[in-house]
C-alpha positions as CSV (number, residue, x, y, z in Angstrom):
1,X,112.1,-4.1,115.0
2,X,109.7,-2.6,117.9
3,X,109.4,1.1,118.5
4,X,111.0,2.8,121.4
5,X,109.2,5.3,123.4
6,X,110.5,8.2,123.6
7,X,109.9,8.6,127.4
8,X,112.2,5.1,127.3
9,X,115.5,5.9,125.5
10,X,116.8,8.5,122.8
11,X,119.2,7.1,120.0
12,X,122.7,6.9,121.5
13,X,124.1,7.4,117.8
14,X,123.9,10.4,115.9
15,X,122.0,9.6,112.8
16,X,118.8,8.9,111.1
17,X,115.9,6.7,112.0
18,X,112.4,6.0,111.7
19,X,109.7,7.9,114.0
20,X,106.2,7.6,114.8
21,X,104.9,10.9,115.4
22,X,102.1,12.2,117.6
23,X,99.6,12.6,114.4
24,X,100.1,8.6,114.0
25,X,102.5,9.4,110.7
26,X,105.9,7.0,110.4
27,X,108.9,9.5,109.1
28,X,112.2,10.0,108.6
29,X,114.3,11.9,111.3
30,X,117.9,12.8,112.1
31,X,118.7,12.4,115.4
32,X,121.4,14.8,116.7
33,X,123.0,15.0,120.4
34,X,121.0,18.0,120.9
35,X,117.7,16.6,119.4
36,X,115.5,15.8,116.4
37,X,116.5,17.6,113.3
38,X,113.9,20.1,111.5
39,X,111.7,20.8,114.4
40,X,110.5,17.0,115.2
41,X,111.1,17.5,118.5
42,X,107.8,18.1,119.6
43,X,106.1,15.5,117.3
44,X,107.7,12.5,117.7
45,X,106.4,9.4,120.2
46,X,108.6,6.4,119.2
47,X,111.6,5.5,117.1
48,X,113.2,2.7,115.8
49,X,116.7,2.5,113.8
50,X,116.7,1.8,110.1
51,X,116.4,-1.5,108.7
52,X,119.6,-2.9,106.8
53,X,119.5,-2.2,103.1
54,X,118.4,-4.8,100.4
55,X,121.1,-6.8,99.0
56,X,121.5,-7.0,95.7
């Protein structure tokens, strides 16, 4: 998977996914319509959806 800029697209699904944030870190993030939860908004550059789980 690549990263998406922010400035290019916002998840369309409500949900969590990865984020690269302006301090160079990779987290976790929930993305609501409304925005990122716990305060990411300001810190986060790029996103990319979650990779499918392991199969066991």
């Amino acid at each position: 998977m690549n990263w998406i800029s922010i400035n290019e697209r916002l998840p369309k699904e409500v949900g969590w996914v990865l984020v690269t944030r302006e301090d160079g870190k990779v987290d976790l993030a929930h993305w609501f319509e409304e925005g990122w939860k716990r305060g990411h908004n300001a810190n986060v550059v790029a996103w990319q959806p979650l990779p499918e789980p392991y199969k066991i």
